[in-house]
Each structure stands twice: as C-alpha cells, then as structure tokens.
PDB file of N, CA, C and O in Angstrom, chain B, residues numbered from 101:
ATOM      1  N   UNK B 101     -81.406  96.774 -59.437  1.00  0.00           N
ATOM      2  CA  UNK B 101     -81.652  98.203 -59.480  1.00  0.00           C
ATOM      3  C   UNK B 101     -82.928  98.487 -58.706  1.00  0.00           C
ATOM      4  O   UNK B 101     -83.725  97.634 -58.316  1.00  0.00           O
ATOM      5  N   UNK B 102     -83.015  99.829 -58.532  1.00  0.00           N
ATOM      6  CA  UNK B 102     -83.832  99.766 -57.352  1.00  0.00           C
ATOM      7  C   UNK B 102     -84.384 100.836 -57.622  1.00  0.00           C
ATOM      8  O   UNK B 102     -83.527 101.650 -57.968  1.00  0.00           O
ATOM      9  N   UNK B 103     -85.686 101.375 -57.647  1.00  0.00           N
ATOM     10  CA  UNK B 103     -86.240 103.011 -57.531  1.00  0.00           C
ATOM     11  C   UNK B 103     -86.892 102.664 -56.393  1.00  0.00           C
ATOM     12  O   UNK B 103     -87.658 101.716 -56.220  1.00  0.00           O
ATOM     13  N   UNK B 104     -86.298 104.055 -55.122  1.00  0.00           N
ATOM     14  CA  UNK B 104     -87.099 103.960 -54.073  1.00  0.00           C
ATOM     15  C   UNK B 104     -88.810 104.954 -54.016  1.00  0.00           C
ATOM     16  O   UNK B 104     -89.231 105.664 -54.929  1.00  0.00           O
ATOM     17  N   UNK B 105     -89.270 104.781 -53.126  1.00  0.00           N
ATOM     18  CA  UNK B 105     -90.804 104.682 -52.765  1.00  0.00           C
ATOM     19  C   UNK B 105     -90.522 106.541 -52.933  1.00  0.00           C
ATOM     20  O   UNK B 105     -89.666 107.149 -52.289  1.00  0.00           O
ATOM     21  N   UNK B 106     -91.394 107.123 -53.864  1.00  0.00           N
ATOM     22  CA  UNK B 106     -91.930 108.414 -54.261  1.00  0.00           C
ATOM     23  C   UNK B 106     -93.224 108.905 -54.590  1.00  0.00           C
ATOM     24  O   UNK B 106     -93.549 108.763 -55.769  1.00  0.00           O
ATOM     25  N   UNK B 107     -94.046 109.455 -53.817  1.00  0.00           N
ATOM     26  CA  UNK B 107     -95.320 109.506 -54.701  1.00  0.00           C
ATOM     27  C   UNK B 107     -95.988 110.164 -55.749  1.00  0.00           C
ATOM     28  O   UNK B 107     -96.493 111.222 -55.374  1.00  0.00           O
ATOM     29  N   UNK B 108     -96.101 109.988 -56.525  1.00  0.00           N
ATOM     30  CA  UNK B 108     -96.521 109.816 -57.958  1.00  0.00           C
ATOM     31  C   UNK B 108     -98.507 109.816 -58.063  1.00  0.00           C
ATOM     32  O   UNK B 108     -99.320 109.313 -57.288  1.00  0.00           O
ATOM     33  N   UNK B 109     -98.739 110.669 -59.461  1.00  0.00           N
ATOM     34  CA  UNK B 109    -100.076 110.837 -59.426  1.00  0.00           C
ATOM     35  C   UNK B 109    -100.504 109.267 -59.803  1.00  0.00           C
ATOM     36  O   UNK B 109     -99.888 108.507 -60.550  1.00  0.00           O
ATOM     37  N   UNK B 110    -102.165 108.908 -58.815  1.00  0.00           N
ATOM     38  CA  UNK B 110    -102.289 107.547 -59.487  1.00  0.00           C
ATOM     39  C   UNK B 110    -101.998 107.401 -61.297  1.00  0.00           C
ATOM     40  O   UNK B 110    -101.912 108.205 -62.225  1.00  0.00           O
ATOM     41  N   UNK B 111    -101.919 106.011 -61.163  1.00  0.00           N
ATOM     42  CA  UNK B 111    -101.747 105.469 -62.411  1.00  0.00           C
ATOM     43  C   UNK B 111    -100.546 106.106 -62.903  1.00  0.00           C
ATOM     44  O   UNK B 111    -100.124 105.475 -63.873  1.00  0.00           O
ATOM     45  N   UNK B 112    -100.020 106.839 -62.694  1.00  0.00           N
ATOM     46  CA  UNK B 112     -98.628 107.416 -63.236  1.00  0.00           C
ATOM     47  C   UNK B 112     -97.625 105.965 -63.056  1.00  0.00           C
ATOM     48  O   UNK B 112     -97.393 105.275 -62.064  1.00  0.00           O
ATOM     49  N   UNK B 113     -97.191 105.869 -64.397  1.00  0.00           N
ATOM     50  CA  UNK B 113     -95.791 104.730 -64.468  1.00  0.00           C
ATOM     51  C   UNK B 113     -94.491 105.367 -64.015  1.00  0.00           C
ATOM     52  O   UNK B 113     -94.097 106.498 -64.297  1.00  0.00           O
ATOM     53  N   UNK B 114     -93.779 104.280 -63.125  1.00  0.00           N
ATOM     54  CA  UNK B 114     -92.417 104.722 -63.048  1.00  0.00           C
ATOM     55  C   UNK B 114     -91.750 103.165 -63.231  1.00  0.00           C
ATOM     56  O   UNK B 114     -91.888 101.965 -62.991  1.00  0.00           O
ATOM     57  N   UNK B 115     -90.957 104.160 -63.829  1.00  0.00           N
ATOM     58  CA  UNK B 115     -89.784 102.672 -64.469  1.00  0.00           C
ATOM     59  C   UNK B 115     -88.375 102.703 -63.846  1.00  0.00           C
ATOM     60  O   UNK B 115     -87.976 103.841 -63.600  1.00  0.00           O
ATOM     61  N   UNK B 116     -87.494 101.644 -63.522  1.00  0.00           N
ATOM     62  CA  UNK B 116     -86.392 101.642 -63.336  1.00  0.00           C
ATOM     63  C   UNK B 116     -85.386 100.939 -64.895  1.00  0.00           C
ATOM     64  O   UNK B 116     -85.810 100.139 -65.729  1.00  0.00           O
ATOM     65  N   UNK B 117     -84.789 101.222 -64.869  1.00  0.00           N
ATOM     66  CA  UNK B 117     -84.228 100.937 -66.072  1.00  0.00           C
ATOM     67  C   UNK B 117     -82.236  99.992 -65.515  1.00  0.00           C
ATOM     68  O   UNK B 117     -81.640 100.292 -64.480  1.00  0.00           O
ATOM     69  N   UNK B 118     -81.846  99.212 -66.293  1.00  0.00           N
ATOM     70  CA  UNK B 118     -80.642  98.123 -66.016  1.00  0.00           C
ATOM     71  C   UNK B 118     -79.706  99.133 -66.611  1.00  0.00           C
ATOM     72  O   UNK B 118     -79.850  99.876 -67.583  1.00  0.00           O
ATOM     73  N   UNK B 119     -78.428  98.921 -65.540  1.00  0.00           N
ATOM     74  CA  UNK B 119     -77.138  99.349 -65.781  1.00  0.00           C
ATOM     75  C   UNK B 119     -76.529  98.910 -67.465  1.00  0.00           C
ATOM     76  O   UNK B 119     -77.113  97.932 -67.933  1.00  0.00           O
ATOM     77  N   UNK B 120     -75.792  99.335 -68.079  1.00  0.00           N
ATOM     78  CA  UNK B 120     -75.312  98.961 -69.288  1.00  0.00           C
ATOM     79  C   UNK B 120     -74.472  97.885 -68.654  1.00  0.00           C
ATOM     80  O   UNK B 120     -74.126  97.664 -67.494  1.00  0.00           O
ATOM     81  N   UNK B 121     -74.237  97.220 -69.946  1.00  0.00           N
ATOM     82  CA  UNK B 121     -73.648  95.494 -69.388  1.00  0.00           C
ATOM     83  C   UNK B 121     -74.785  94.338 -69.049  1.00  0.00           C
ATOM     84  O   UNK B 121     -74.603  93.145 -69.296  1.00  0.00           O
ATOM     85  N   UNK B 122     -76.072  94.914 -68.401  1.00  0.00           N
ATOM     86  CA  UNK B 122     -77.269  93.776 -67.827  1.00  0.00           C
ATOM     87  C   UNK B 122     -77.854  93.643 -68.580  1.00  0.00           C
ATOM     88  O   UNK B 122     -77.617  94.295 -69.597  1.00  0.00           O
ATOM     89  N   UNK B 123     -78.980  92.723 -68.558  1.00  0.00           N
ATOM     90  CA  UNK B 123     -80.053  92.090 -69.049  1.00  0.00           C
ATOM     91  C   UNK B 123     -80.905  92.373 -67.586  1.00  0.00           C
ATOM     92  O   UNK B 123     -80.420  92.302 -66.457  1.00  0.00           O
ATOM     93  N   UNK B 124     -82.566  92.772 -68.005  1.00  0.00           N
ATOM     94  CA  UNK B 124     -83.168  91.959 -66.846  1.00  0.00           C
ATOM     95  C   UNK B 124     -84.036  90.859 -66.507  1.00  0.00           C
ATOM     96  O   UNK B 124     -84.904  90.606 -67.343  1.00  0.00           O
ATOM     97  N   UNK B 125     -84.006  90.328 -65.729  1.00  0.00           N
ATOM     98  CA  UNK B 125     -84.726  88.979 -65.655  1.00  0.00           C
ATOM     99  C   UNK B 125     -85.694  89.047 -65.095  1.00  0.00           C
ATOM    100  O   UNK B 125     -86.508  88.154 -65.334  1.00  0.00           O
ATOM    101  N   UNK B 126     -86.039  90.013 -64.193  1.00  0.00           N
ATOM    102  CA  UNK B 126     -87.333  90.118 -63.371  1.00  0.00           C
ATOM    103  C   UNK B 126     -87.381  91.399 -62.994  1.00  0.00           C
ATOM    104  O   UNK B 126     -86.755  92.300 -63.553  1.00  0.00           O
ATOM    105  N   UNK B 127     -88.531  91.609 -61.506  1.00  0.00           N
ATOM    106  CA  UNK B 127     -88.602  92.726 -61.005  1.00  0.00           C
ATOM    107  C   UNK B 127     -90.255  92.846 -60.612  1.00  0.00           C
ATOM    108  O   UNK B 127     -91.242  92.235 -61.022  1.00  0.00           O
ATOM    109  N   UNK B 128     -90.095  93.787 -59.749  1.00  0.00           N
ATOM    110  CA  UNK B 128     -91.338  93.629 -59.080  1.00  0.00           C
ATOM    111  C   UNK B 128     -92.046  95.096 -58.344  1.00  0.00           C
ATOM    112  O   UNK B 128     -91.027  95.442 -57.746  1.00  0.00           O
ATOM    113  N   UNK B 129     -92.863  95.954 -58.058  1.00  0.00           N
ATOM    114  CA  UNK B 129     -93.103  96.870 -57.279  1.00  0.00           C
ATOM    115  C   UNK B 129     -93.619  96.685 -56.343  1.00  0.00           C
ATOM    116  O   UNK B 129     -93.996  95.606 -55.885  1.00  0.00           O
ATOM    117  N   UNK B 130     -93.752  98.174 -55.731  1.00  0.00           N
ATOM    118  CA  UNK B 130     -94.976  98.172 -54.207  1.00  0.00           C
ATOM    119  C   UNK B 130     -95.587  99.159 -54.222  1.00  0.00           C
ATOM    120  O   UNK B 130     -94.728  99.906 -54.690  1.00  0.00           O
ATOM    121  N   UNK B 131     -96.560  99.856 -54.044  1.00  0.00           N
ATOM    122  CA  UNK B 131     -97.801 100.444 -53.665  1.00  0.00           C
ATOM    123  C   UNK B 131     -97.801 100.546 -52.542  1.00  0.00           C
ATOM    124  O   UNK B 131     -97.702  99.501 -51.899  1.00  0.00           O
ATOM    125  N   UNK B 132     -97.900 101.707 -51.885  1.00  0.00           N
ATOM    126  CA  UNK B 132     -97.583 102.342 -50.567  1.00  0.00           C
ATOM    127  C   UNK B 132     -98.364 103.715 -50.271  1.00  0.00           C
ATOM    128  O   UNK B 132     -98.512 104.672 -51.032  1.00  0.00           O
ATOM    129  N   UNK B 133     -98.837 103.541 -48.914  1.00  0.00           N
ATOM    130  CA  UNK B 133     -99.954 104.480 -48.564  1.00  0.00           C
ATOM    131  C   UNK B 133    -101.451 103.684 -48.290  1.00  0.00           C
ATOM    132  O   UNK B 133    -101.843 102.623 -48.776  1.00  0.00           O
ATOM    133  N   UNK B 134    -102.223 104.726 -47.197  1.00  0.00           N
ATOM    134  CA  UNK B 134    -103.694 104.152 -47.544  1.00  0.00           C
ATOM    135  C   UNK B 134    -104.045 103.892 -48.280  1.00  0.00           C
ATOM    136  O   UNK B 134    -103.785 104.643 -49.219  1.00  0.00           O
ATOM    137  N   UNK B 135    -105.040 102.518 -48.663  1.00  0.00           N
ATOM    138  CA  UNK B 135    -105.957 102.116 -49.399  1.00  0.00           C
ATOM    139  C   UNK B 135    -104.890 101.947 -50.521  1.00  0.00           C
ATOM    140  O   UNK B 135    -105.501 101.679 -51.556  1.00  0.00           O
ATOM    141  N   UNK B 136    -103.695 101.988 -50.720  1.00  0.00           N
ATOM    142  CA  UNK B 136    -102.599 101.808 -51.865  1.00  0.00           C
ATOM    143  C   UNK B 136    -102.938 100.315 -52.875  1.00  0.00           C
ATOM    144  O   UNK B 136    -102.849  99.203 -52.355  1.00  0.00           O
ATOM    145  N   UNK B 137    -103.255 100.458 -54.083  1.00  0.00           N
ATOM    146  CA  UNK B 137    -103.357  99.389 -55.014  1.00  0.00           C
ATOM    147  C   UNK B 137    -102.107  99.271 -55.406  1.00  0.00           C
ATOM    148  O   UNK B 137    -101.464 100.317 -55.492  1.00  0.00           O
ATOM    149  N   UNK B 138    -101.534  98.171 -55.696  1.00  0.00           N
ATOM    150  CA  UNK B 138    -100.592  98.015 -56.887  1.00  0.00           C
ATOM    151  C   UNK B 138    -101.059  97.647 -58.160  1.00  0.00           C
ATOM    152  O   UNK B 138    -101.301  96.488 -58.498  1.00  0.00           O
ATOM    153  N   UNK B 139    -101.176  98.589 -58.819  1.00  0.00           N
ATOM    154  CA  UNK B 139    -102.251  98.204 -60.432  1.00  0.00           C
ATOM    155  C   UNK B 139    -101.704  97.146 -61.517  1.00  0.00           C
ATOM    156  O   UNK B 139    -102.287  96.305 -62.201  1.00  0.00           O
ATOM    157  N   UNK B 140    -100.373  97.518 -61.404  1.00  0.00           N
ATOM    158  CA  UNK B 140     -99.339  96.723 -62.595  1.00  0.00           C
ATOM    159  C   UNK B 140     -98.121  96.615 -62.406  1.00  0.00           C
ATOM    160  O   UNK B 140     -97.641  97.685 -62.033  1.00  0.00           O
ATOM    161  N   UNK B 141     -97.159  95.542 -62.524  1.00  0.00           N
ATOM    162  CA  UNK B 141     -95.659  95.711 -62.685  1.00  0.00           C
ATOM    163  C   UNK B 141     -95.459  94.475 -63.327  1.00  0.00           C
ATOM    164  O   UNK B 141     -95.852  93.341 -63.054  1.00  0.00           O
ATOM    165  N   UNK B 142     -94.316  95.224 -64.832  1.00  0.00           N
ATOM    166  CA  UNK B 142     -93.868  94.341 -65.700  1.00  0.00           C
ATOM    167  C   UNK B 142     -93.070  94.941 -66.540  1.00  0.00           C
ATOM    168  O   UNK B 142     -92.929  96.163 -66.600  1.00  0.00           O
ATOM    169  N   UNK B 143     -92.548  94.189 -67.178  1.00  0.00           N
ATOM    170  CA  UNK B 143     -91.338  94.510 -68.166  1.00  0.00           C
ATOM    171  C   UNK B 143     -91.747  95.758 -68.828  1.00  0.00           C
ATOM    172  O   UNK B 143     -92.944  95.981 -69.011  1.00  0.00           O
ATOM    173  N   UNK B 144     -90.668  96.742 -69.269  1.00  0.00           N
ATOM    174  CA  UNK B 144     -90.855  97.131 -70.036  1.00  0.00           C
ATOM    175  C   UNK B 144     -90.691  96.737 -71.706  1.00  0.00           C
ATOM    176  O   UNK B 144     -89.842  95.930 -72.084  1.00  0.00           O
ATOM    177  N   UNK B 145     -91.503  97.334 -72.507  1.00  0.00           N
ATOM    178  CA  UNK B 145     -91.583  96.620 -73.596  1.00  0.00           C
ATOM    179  C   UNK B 145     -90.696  96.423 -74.306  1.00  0.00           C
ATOM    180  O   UNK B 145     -90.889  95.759 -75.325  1.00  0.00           O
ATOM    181  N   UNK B 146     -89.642  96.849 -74.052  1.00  0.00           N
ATOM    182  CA  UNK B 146     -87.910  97.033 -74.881  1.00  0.00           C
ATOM    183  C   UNK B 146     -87.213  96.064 -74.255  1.00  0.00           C
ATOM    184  O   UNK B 146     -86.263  95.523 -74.821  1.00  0.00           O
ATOM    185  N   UNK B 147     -87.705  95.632 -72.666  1.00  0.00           N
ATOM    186  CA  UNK B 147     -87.121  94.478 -71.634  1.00  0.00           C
ATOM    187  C   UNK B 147     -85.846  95.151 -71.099  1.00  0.00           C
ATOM    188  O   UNK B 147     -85.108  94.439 -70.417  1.00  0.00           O
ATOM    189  N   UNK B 148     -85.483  96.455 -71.323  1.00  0.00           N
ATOM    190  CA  UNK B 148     -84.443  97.417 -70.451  1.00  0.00           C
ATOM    191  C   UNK B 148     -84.473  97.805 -69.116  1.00  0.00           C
ATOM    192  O   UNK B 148     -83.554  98.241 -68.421  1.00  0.00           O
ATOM    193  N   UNK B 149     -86.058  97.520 -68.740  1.00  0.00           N
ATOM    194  CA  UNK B 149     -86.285  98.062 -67.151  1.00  0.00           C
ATOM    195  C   UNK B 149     -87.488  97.203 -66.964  1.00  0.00           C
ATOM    196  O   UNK B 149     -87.976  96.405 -67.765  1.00  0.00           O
ATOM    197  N   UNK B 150     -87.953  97.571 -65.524  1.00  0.00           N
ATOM    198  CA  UNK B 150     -89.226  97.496 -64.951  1.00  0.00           C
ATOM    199  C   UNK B 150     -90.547  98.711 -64.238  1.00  0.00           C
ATOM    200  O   UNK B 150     -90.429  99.422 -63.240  1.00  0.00           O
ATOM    201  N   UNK B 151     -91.385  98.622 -64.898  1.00  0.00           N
ATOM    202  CA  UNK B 151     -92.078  99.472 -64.377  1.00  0.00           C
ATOM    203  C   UNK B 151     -93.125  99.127 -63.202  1.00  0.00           C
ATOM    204  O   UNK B 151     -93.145  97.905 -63.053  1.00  0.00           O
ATOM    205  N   UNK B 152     -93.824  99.650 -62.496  1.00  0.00           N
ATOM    206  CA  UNK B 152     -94.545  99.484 -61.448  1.00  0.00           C
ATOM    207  C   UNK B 152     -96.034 100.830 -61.441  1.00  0.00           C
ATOM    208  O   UNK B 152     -95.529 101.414 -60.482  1.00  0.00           O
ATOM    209  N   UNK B 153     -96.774 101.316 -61.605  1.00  0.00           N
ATOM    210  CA  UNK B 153     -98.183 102.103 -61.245  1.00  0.00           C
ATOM    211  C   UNK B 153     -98.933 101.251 -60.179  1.00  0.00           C
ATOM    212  O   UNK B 153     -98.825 100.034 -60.030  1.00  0.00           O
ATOM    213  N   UNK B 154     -99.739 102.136 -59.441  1.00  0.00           N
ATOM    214  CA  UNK B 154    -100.221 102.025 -58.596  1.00  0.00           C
ATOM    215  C   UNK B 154    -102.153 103.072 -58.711  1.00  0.00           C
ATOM    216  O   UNK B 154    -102.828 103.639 -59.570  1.00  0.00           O
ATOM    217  N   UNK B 155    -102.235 102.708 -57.051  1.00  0.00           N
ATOM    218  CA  UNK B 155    -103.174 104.204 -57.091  1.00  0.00           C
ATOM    219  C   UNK B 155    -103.779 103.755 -55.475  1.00  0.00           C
ATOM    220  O   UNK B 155    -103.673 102.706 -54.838  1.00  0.00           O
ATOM    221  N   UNK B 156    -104.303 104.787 -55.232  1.00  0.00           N
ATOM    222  CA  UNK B 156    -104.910 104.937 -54.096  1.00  0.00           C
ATOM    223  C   UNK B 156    -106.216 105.808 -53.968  1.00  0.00           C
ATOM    224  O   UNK B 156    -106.257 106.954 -54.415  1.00  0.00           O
ATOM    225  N   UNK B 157    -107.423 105.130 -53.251  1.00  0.00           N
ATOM    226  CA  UNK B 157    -108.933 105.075 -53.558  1.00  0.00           C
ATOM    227  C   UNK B 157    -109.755 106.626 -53.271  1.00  0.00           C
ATOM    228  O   UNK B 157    -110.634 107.268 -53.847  1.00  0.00           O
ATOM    229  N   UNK B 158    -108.849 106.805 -51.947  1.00  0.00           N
ATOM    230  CA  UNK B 158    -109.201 108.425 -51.143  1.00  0.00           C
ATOM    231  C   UNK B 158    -108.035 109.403 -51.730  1.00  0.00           C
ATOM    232  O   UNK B 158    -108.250 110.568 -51.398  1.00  0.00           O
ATOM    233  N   UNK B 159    -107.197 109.284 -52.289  1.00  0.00           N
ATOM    234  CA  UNK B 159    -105.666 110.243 -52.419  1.00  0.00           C
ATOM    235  C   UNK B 159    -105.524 110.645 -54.082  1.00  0.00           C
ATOM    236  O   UNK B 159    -105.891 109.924 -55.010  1.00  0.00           O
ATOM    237  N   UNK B 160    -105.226 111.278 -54.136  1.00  0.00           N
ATOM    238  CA  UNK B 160    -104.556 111.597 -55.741  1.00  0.00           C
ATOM    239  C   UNK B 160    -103.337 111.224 -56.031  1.00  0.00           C
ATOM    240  O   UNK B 160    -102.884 111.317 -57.172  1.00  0.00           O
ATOM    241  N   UNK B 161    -102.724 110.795 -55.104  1.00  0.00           N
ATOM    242  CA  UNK B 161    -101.272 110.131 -55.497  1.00  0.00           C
ATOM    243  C   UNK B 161    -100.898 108.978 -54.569  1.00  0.00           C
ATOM    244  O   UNK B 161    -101.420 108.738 -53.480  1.00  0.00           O
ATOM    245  N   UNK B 162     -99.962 108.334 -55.139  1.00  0.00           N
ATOM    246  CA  UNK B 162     -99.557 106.783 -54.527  1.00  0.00           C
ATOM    247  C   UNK B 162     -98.440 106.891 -54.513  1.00  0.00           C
ATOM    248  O   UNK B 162     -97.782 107.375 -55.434  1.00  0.00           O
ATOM    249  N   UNK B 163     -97.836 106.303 -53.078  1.00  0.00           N
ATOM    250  CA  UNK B 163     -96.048 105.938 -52.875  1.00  0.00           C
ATOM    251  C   UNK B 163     -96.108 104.662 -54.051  1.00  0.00           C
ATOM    252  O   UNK B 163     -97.003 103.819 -54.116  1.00  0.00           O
ATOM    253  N   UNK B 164     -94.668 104.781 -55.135  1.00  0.00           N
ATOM    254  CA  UNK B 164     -94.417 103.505 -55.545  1.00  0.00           C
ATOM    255  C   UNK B 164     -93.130 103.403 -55.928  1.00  0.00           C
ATOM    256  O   UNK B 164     -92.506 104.119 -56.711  1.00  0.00           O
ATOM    257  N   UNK B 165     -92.667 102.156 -55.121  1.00  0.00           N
ATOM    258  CA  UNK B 165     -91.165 101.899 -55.042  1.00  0.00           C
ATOM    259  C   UNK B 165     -90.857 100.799 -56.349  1.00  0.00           C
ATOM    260  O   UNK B 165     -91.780  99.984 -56.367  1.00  0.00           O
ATOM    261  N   UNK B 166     -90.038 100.571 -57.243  1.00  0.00           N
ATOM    262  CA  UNK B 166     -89.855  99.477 -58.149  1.00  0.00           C
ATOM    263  C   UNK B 166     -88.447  98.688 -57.750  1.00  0.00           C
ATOM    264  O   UNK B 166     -87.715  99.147 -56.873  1.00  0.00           O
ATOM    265  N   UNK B 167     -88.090  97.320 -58.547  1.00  0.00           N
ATOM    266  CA  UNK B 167     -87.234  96.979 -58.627  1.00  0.00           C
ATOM    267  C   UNK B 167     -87.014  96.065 -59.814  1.00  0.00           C
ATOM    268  O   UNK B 167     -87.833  95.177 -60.052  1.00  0.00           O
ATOM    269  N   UNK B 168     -86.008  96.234 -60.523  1.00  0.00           N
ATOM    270  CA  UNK B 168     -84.991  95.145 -61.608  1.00  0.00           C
ATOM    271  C   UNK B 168     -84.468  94.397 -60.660  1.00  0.00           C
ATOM    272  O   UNK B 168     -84.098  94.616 -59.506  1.00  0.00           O
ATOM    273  N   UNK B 169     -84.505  93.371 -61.428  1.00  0.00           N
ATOM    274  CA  UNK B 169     -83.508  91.630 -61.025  1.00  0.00           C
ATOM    275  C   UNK B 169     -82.692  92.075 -62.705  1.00  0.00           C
ATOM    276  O   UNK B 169     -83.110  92.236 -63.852  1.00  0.00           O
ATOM    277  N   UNK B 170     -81.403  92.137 -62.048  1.00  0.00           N
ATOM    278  CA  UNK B 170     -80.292  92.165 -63.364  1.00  0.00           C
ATOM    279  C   UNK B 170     -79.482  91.240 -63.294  1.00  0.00           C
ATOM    280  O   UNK B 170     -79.292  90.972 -62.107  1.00  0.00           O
ATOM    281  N   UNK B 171     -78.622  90.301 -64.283  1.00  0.00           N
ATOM    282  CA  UNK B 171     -77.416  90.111 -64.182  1.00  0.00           C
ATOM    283  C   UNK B 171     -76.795  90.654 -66.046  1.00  0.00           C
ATOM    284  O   UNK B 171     -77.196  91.211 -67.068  1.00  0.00           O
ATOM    285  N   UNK B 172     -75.597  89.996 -65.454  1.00  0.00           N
ATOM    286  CA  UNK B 172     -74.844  90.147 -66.738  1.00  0.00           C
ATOM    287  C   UNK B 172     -74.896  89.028 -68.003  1.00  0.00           C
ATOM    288  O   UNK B 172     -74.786  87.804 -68.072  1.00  0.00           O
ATOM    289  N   UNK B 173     -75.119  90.104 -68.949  1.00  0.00           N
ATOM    290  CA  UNK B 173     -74.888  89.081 -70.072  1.00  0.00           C
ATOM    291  C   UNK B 173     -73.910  87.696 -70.475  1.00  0.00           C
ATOM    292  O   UNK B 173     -74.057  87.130 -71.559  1.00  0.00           O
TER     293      UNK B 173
END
C-alpha cells in the first residue's frame, strides 16, 4: 500500500493503513522538499498501517509519501 507524497503541516502524521485480508510486515516513508527531515516511520500501534511525519527547517509544511509491506494472512 502506498500513500503518495502530499504536503502536510510539519510533524503532522500520515498513515497508510492494509487492505482487509493483510497483515503488515513493514513499511517505510520519505520526506520531501528543502531541508526535508524524515522525523519518524513505524508501525502503527494496532500494527494495521504505517505511519511516516516529517518536517522541514525554513517551511511550515513537508511533502510525505508512506508505504506498507503487506501480505496475506
């Protein structure tokens, strides 16, 4: 699963969340734009999705794209 690159106020979380039927096993973000941090990406705490936040140093908002690694149960 995939959330593509949107920008979002720093530190704002965005999560992608697994099709019914999956589990996820991984996942990872990106941080996009000048001076773009990637602050965090990790499970969510239920383990249904992945989230990704970011931020950027000069900007009030950050591109951030996420992704789930799914398979099936």
């Amino acid at each position: 699963m995939r959330l593509p690159n949107a920008d979002v106020a720093n530190f704002q979380r965005r999560t992608v969340r697994r099709p019914s039927g999956k589990v996820v096993i991984g996942g990872g973000a990106e941080a996009q734009g000048n001076d773009a941090v990637l602050v965090g990406s990790f499970p969510t705490d239920t383990g249904d999705g992945w989230i990704g936040l970011g931020r950027q140093t000069m900007y009030s908002t950050v591109g951030i794209s996420v992704y789930a690694i799914c398979a099936y149960r």
